[in-house]
Backbone as ProteinMPNN parsed JSONL, in Angstrom:
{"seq_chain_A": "XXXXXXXXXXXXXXXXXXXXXXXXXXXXXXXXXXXXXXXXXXXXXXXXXXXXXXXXXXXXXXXXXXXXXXXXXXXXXXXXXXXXXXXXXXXXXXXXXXXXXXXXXXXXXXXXXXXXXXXXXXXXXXXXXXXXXXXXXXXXXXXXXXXXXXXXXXX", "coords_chain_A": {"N_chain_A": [[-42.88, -13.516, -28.057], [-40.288, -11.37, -27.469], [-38.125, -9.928, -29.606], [-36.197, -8.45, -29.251], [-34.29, -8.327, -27.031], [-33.035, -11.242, -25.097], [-34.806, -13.74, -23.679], [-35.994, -15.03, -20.34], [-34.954, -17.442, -18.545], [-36.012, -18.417, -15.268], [-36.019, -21.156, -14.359], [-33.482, -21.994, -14.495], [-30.103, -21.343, -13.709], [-28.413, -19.132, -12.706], [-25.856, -16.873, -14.767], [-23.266, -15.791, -15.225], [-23.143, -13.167, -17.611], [-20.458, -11.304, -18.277], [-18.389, -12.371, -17.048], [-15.745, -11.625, -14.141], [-11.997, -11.383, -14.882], [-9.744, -14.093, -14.098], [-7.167, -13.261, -13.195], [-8.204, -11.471, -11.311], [-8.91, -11.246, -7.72], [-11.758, -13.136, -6.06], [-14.263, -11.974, -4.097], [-16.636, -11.43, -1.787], [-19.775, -9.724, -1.597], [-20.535, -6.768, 0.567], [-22.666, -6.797, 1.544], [-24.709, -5.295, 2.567], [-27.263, -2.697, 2.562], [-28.031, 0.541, 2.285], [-28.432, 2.32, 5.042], [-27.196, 0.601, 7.096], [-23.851, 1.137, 6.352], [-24.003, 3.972, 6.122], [-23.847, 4.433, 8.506], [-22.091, 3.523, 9.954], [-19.833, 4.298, 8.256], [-18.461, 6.329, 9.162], [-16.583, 4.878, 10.73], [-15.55, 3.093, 9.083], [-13.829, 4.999, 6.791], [-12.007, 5.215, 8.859], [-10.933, 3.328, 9.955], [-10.168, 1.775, 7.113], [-8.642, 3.941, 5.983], [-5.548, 3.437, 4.348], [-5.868, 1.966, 2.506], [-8.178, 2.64, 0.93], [-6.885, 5.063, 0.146], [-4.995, 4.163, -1.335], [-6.347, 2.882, -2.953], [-7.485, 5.26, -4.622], [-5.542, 6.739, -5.507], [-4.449, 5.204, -7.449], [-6.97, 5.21, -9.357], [-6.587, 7.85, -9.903], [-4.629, 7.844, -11.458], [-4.924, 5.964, -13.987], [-7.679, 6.097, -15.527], [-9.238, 3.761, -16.734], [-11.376, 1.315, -15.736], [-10.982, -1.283, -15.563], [-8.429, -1.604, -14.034], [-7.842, -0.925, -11.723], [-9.286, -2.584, -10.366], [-8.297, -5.007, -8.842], [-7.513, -3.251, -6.576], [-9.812, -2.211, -5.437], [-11.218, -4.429, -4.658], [-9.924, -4.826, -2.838], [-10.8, -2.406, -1.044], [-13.581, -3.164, -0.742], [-13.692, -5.667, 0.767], [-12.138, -4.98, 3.252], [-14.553, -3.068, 4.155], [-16.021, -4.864, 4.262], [-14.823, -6.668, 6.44], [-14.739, -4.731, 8.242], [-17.411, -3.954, 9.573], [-18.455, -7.078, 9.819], [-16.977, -6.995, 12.332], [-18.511, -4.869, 13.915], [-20.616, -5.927, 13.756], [-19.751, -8.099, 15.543], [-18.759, -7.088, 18.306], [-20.473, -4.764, 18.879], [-23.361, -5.029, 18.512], [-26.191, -4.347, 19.072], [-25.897, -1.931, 19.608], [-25.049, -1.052, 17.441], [-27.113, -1.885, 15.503], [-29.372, -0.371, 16.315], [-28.559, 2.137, 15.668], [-28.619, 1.906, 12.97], [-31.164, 1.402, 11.934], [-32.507, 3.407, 13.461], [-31.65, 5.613, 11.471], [-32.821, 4.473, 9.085], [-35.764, 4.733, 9.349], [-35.579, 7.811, 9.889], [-35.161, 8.955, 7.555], [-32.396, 9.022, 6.932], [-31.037, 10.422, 8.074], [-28.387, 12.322, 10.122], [-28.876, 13.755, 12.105], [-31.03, 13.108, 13.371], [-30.811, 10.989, 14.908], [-29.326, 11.159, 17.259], [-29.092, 10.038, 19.438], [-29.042, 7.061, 19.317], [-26.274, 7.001, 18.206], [-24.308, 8.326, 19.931], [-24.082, 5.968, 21.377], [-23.537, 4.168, 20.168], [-21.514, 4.85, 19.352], [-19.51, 5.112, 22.003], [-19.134, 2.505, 22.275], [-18.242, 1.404, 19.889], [-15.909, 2.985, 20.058], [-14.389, 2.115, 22.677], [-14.27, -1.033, 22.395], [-13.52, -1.276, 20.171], [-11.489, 0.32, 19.394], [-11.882, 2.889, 17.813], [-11.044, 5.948, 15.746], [-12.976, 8.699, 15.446], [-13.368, 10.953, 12.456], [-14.835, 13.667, 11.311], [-15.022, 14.804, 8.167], [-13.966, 18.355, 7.064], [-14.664, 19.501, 9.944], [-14.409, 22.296, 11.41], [-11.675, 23.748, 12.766], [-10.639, 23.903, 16.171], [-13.35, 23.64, 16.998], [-15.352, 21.556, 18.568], [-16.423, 18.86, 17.194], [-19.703, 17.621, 16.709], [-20.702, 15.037, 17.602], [-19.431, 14.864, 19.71], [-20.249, 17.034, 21.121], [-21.962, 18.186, 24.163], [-24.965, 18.935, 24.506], [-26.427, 17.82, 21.845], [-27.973, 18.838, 19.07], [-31.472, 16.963, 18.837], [-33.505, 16.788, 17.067], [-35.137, 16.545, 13.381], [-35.407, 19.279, 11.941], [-33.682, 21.885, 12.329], [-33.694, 24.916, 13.308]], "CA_chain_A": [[-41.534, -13.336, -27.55], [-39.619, -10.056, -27.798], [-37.154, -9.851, -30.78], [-35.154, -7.159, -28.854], [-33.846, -9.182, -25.781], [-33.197, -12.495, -24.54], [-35.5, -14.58, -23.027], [-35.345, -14.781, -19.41], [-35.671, -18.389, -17.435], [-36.007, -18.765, -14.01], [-35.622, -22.065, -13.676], [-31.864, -21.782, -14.776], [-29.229, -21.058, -12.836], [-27.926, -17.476, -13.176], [-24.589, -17.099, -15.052], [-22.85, -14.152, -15.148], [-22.715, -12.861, -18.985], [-19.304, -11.137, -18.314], [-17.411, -12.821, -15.532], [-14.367, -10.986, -14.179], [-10.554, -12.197, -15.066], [-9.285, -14.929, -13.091], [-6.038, -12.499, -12.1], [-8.824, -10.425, -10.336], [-9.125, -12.211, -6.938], [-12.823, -13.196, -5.484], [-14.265, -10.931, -2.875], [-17.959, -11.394, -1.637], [-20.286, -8.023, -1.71], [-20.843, -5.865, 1.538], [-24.339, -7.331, 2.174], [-25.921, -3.887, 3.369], [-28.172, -1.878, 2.043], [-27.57, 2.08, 2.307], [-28.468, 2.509, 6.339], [-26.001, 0.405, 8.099], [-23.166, 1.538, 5.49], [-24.134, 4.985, 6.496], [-23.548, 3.832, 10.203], [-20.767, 2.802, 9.864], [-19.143, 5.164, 7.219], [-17.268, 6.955, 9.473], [-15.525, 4.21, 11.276], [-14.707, 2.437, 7.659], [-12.75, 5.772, 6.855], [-10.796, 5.54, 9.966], [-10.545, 1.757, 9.762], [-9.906, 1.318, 6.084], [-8.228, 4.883, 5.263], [-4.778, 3.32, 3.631], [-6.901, 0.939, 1.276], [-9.194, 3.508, 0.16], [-6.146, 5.753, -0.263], [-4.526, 3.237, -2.342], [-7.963, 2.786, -4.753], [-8.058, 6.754, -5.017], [-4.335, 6.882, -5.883], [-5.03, 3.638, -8.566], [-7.911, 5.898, -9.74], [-5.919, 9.486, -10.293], [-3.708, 7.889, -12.299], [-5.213, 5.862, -14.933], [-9.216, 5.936, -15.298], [-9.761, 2.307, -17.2], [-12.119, 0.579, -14.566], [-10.259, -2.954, -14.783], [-6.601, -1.14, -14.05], [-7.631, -0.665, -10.242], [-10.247, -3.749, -9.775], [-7.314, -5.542, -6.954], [-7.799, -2.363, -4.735], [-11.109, -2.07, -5.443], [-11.621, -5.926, -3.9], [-9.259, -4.705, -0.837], [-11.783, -1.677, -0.257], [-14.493, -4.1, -0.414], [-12.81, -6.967, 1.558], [-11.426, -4.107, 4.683], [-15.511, -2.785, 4.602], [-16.998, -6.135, 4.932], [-14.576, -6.951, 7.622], [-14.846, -4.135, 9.726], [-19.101, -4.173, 9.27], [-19.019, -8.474, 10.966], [-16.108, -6.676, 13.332], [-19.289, -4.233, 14.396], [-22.017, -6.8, 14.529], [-19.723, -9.1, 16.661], [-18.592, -6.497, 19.272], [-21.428, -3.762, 19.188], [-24.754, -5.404, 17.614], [-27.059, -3.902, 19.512], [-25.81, -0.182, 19.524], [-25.221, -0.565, 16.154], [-28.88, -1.802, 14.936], [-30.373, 0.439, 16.987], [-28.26, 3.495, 14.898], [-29.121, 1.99, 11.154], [-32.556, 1.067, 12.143], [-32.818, 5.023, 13.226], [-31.342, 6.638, 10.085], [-33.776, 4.088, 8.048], [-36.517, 5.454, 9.916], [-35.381, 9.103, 9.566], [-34.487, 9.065, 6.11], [-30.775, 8.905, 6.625], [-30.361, 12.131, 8.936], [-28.056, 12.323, 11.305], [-28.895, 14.545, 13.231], [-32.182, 13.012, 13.916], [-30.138, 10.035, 15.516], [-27.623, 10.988, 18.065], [-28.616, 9.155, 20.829], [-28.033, 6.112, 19.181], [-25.07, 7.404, 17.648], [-23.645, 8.239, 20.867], [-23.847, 4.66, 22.098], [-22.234, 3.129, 19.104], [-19.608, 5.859, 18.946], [-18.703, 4.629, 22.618], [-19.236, 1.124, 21.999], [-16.781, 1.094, 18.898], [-14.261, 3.1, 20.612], [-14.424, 0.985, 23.837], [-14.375, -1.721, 21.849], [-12.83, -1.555, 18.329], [-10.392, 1.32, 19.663], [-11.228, 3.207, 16.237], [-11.554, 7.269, 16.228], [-14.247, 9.029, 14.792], [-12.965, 11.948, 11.93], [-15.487, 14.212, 10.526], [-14.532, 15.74, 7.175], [-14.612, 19.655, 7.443], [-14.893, 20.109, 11.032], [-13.524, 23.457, 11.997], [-10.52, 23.509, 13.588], [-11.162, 24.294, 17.189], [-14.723, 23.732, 17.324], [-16.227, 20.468, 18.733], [-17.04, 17.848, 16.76], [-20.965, 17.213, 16.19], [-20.938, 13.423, 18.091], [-18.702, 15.114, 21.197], [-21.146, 17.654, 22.189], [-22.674, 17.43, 25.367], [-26.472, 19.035, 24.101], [-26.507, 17.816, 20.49], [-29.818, 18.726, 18.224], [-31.603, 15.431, 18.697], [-34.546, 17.028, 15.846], [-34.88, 16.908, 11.988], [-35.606, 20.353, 11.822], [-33.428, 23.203, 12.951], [-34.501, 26.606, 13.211]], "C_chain_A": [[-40.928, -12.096, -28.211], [-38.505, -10.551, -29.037], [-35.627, -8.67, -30.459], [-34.436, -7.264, -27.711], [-33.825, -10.434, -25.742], [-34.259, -12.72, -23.979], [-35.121, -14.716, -21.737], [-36.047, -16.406, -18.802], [-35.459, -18.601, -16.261], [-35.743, -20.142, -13.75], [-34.658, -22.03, -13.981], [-31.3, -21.419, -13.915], [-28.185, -19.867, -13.211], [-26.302, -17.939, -13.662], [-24.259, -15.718, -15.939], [-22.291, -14.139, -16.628], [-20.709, -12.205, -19.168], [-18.761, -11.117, -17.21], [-16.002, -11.673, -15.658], [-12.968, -11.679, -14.694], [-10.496, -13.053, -13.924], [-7.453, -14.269, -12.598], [-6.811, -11.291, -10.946], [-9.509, -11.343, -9.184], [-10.658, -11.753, -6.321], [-12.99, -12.552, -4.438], [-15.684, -10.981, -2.943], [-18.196, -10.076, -1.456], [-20.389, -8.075, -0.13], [-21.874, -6.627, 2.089], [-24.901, -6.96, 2.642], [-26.002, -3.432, 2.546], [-27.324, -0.372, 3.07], [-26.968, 2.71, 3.815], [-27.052, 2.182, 7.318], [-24.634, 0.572, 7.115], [-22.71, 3.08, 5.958], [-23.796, 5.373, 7.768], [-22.516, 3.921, 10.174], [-19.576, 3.753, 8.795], [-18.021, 5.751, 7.868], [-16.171, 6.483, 10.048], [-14.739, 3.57, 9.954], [-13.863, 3.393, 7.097], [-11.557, 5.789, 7.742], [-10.124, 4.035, 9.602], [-9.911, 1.041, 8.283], [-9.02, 2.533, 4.899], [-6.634, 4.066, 4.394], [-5.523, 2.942, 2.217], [-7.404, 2.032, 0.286], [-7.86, 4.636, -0.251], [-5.204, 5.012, -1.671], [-5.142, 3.286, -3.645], [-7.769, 4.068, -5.213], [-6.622, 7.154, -5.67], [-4.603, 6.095, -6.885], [-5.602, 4.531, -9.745], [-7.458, 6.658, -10.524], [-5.278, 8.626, -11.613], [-3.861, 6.301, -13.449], [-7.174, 5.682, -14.216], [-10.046, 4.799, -15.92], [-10.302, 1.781, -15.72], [-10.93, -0.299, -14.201], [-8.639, -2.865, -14.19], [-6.899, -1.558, -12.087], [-8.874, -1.676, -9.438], [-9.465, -4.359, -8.068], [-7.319, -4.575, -6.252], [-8.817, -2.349, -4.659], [-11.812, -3.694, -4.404], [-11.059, -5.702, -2.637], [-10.684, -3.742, -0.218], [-13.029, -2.259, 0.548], [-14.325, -5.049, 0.691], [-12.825, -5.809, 3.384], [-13.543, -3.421, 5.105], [-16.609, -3.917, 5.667], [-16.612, -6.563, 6.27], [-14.866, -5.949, 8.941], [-16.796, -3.889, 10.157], [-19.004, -5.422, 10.358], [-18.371, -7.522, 12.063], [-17.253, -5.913, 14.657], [-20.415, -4.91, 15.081], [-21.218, -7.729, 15.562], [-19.617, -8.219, 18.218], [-19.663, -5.421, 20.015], [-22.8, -3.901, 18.137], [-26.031, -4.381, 17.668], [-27.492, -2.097, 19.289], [-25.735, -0.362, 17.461], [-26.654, -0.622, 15.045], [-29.786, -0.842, 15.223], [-30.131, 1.89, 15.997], [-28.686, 3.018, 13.271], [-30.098, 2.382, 10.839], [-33.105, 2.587, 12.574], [-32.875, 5.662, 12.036], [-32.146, 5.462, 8.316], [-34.843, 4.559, 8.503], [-36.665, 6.885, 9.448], [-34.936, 9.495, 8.535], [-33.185, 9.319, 5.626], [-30.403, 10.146, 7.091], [-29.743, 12.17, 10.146], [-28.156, 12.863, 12.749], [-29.951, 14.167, 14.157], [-32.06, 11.971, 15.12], [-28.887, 10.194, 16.21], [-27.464, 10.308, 19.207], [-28.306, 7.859, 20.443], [-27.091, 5.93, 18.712], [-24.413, 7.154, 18.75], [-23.72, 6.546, 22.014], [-22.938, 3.829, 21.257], [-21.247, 3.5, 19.094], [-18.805, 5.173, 20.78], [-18.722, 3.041, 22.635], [-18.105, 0.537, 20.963], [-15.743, 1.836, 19.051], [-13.66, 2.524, 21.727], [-13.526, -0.128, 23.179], [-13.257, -2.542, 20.858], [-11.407, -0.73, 18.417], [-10.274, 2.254, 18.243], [-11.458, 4.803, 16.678], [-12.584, 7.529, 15.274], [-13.781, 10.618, 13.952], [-13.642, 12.692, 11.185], [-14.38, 15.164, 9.876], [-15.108, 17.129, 6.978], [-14.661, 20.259, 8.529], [-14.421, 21.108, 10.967], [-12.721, 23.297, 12.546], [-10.676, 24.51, 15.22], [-12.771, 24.407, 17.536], [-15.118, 22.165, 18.048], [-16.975, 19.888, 17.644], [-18.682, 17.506, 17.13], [-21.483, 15.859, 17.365], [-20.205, 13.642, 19.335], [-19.601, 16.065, 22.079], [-21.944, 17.197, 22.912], [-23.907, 17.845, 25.053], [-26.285, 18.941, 22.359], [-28.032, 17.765, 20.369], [-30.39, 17.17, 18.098], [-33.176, 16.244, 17.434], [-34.035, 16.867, 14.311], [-34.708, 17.704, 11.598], [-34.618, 21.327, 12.673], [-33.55, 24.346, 12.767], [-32.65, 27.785, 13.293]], "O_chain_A": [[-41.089, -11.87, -29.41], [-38.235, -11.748, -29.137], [-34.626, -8.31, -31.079], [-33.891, -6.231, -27.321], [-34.7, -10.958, -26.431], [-34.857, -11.687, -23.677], [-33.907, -14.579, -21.588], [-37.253, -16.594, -18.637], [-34.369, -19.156, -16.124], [-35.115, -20.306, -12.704], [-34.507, -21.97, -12.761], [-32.028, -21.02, -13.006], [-27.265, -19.956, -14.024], [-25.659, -18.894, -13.227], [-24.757, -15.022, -16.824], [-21.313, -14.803, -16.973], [-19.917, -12.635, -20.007], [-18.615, -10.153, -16.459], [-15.463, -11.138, -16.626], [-13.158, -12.876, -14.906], [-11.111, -12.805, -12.886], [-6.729, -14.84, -11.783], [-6.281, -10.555, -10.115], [-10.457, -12.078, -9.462], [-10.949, -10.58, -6.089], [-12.025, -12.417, -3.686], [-16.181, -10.637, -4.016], [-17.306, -9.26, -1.215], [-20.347, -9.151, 0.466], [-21.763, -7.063, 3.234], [-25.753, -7.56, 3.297], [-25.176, -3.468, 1.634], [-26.519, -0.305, 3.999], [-25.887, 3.259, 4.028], [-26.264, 2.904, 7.93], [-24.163, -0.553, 7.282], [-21.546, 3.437, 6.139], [-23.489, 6.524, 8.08], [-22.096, 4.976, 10.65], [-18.373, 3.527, 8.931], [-16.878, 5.764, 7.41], [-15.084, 7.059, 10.092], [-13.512, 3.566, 9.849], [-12.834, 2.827, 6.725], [-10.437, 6.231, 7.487], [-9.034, 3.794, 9.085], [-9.292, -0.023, 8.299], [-8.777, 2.377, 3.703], [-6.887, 4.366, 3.227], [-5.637, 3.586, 1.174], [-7.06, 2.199, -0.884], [-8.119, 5.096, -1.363], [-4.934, 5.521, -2.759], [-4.791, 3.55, -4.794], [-7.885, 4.121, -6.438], [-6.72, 8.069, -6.487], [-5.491, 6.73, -7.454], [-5.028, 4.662, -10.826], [-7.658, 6.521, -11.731], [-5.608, 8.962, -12.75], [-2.843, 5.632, -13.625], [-7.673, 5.361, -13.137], [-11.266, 4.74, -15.765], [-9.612, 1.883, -14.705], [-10.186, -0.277, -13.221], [-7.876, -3.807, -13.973], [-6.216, -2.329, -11.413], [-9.263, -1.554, -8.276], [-9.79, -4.254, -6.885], [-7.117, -4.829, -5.065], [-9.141, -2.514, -3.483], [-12.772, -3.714, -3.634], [-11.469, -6.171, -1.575], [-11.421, -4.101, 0.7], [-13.424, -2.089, 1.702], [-15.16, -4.959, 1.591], [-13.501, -6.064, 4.381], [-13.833, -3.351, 6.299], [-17.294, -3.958, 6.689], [-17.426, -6.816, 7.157], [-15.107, -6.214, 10.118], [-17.085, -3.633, 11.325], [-19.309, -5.205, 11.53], [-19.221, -7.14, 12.868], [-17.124, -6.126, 15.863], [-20.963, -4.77, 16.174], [-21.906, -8.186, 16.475], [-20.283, -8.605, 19.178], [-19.759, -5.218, 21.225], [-23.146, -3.116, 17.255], [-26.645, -3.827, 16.756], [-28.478, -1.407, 19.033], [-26.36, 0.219, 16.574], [-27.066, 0.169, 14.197], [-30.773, -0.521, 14.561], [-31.057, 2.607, 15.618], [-29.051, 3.88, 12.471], [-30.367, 3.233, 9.991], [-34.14, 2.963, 12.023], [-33.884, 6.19, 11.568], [-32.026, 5.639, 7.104], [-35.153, 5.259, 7.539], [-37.62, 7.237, 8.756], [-34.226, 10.501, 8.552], [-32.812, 9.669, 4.506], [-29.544, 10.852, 6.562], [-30.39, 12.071, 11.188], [-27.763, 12.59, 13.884], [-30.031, 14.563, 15.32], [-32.836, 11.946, 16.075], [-27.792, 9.678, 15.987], [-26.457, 10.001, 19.846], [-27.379, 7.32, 21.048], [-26.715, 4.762, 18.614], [-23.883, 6.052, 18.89], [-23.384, 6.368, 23.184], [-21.982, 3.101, 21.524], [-20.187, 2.903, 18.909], [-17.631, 4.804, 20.752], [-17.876, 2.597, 23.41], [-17.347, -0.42, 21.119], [-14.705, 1.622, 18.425], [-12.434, 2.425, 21.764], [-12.308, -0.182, 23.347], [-12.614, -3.589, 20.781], [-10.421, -0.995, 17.728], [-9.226, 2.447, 17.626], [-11.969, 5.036, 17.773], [-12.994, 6.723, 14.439], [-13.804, 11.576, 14.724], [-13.216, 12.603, 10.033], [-13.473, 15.854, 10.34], [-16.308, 17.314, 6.774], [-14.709, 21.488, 8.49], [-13.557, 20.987, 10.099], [-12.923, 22.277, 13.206], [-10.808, 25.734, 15.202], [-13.241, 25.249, 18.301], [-14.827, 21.556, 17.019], [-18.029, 20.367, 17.225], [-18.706, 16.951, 18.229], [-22.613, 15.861, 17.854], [-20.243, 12.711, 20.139], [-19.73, 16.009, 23.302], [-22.609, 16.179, 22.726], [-24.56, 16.844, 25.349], [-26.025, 19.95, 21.703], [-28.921, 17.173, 20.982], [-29.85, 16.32, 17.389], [-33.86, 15.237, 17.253], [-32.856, 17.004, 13.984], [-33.865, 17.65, 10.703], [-34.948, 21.464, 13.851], [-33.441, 24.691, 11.591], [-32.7, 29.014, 13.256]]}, "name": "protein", "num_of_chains": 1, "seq": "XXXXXXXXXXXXXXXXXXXXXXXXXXXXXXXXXXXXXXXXXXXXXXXXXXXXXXXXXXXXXXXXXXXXXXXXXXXXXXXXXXXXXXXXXXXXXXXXXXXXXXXXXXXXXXXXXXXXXXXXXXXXXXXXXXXXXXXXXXXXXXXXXXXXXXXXXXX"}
């Protein structure tokens, strides 16, 4: 037996060495992995921009973790919801776009046709917009053009 760690048993029942406060209210995790997160990223900006403005304001102005935990559980809380919000209304378009950009190693560009089904599927739908950070001003948006690069590679 090591002298430089605990002991680890499996048959036990996990128990969290440093639980949070009980003024910091419960909030289950996300329950995605990187892909559908990535999917979805740009509607959770549109859909969850106060929140996340809130945490980032929280943030600026002191940098102790546990100061800004209660927005940090809203961010969480407003992701998870709008994520089921996706699988209940647009399952299909939306598996089809994760399940691409896990495939393609997380490139968008390589995935626009099933982009462009989810993007009208969750504005149909969800009524949310779609805001890339950076665009140019007067240029077309990336996900509006009518011949978008469907390759990995551009020349």
């Amino acid at each position: 037996m090591a002298s430089h760690r605990d002991a680890v048993f499996p048959d036990k029942p996990y128990t969290d060495p440093n639980p949070l406060p009980s003024a910091v209210p419960h909030v289950d995790e996300v329950g995605t992995t990187s892909a559908p997160l990535k999917s979805a990223s740009f509607f959770i900006g549109a859909h969850c921009k106060e929140v996340n403005e809130d945490f980032m304001l929280c943030k600026a102005e002191n940098r102790d973790p546990a100061h800004c935990l209660k927005e940090g559980r809203k961010v969480t809380r407003c992701a998870a919801e709008l994520i089921s919000k996706m699988r209940e209304s647009c399952l299909a378009e939306f598996d089809a776009h994760w399940q691409c950009l896990e495939k393609n190693n997380q490139y968008f560009q390589a995935c626009r046709k099933p982009e462009k089904a989810l993007n009208q599927c969750v504005f149909s739908k969800l009524n949310l917009k779609k805001e890339i950070p950076g665009t140019p001003a007067g240029e077309v948006p990336v996900h509006e053009k009518k011949w978008p690069i469907f390759t990995t590679v551009q020349k």
